[in-house]
N, C-alpha and C positions, 0 to 999 in steps of 0.2 A: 346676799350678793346683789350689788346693782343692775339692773338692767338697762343696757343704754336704749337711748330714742324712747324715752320716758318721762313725763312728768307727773311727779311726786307731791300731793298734798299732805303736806307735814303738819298736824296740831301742834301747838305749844300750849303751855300751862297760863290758865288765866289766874295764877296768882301764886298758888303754890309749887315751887320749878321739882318739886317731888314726881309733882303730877306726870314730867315729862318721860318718856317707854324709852327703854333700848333702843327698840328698833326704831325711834325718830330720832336719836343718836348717831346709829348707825349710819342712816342714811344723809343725814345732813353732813355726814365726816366724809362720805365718799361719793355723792353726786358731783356734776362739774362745778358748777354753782350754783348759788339760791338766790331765788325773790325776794323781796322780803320789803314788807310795807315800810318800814320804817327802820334804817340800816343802824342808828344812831341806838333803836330798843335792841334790836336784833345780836346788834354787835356784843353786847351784855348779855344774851341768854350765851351765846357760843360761846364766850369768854368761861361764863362760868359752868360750864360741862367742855371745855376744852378742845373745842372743834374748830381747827383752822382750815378754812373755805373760804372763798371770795363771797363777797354780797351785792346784790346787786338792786339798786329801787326799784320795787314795780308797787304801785300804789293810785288810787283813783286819780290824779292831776295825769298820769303818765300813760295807765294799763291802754287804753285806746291808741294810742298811736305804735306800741311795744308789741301786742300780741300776735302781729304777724310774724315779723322777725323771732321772734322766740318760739312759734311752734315751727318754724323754718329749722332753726337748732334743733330742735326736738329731733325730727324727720333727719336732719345730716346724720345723728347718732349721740347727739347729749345726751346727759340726763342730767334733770332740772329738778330743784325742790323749789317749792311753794310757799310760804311761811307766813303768816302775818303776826301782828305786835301781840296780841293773846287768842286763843283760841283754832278754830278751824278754820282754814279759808276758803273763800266764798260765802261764811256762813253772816251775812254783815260788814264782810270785810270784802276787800279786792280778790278779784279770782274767779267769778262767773263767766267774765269775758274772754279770758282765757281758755278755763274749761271749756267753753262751748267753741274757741276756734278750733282748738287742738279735735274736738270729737266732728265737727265737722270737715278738718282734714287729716282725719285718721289715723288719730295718734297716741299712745297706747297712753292710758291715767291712772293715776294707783293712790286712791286715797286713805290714808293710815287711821284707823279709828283714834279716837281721841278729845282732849277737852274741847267743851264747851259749853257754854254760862246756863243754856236754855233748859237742857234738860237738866241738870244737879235741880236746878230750880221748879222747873215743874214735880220732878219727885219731892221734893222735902217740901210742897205747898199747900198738899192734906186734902189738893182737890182731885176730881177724876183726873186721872193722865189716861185712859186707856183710847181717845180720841181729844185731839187737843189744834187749834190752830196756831202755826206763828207768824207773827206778826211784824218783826222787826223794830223797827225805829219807826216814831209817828212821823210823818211830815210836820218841819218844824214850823211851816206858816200854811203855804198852799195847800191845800186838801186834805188837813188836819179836821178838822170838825167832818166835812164825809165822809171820810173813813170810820172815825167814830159812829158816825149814825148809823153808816151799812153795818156796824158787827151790833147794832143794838140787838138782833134777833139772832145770834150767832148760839148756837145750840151747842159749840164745843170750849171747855176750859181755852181760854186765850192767853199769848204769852208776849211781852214786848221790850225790848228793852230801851232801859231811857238815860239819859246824862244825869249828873247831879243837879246839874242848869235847869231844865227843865222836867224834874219829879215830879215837883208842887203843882205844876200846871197841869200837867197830867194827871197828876191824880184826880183834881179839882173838875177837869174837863171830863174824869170820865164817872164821877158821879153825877155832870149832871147828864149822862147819856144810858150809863146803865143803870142809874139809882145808888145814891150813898152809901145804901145798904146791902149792896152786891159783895160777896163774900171774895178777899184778896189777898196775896200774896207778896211782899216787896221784900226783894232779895237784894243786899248789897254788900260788896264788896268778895263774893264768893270762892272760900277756900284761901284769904288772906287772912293775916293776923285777926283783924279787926270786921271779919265777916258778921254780919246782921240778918235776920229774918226775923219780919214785923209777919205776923198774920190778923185779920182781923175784915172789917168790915170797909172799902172804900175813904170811907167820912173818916174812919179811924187812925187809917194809915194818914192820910190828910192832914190830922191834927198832931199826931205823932211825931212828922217830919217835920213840921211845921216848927218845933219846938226846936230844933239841932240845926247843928250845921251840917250840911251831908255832900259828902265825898265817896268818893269811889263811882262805879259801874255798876248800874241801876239794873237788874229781871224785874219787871212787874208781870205777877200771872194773877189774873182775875176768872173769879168763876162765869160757868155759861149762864144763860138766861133760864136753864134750866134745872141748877143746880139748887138744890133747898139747905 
């Protein structure tokens, strides 16, 4: 059952729509409306599970100027689902800013366990996962190389993910920070048709990609500096 004056973080499936639960079914069928980063993706998950709801944009050009008014709804007595185009949100996606106005104007948050790219990825990567840092998205110009240099002495499996636009670079920039030879992980396309995982050595995955054309959404999980 719904509970109103509620907003609802709802996963969706980063590729395979199997992945998606009942109970995110559920409640995307019976909240008042949803967010949803991208109404035009959006509108094709509901279509195909059969969920007729309103949708509504909330996405990084907008979430700043929207999240007052919408934990205002919240507090009247809505209830609101969350959504973005794959995965968890907040997690990379739109949604932090919201979450944090709604908890610092006290308002009840329920977020549904569910996909997302990071961990499939760190499990199927052969390296430690029992302490792990993420990392997100590198900065794509500005304070891309320091970031890299601060984790050169990072003592926990790292996990990042990256465009197809930008792999090569990445990988390239981060042999030469953690060593060519730093043992790696690149996960693409995860739980689609045409899922991939490279494991091998930095330089390796490097030349590897190097060779194809590469599409899809990028995991890269690199071992720590202390991994042998």
């Amino acid at each position: 059952m719904i509970e109103s004056g509620k907003l609802y973080l709802v996963p969706t499936p980063i590729g395979n729509l199997e992945d998606m639960t009942i109970r995110a079914i559920r409640i995307l069928r019976d909240v008042d409306f949803i967010l949803a980063e991208d109404t035009r993706v959006s509108s094709k998950l509901l279509k195909h599970f059969e969920i007729e709801n309103r949708l509504v944009p909330h996405h990084k050009f907008n979430e700043h100027k929207t999240v007052t008014s919408i934990a205002e709804k919240i507090k009247s007595g809505e209830s609101i689902a969350l959504i973005s185009d794959a995965g968890t949100p907040g997690i990379s996606d739109p949604g932090f800013l919201l979450v944090r106005k709604c908890v610092a104007e006290g308002v009840k948050i329920e977020c549904l366990p569910g996909a997302t790219a990071l961990i499939p990825a760190l499990a199927v990567s052969g390296l430690p996962s029992d302490k792990f840092t993420f990392e997100g998205f590198l900065p794509q110009k500005k304070g891309r190389q320091k970031m890299l240099t601060a984790l050169e002495s990072e003592l926990r499996t790292m996990v990042f993910y990256e465009s197809p636009y930008r792999l090569l670079k990445s990988l390239e920039q981060m042999s030469e920070h953690f060593g060519a030879e730093r043992p790696c992980c690149v996960c693409r396309e995860i739980s689609k048709l045409h899922e991939e995982i490279f494991r091998g050595t930095l330089l390796e995955a490097l030349t590897h990609f190097s060779k194809k054309a590469i599409k899809g959404e990028i995991v890269i999980v690199v071992a720590s500096q202390a991994t042998k």
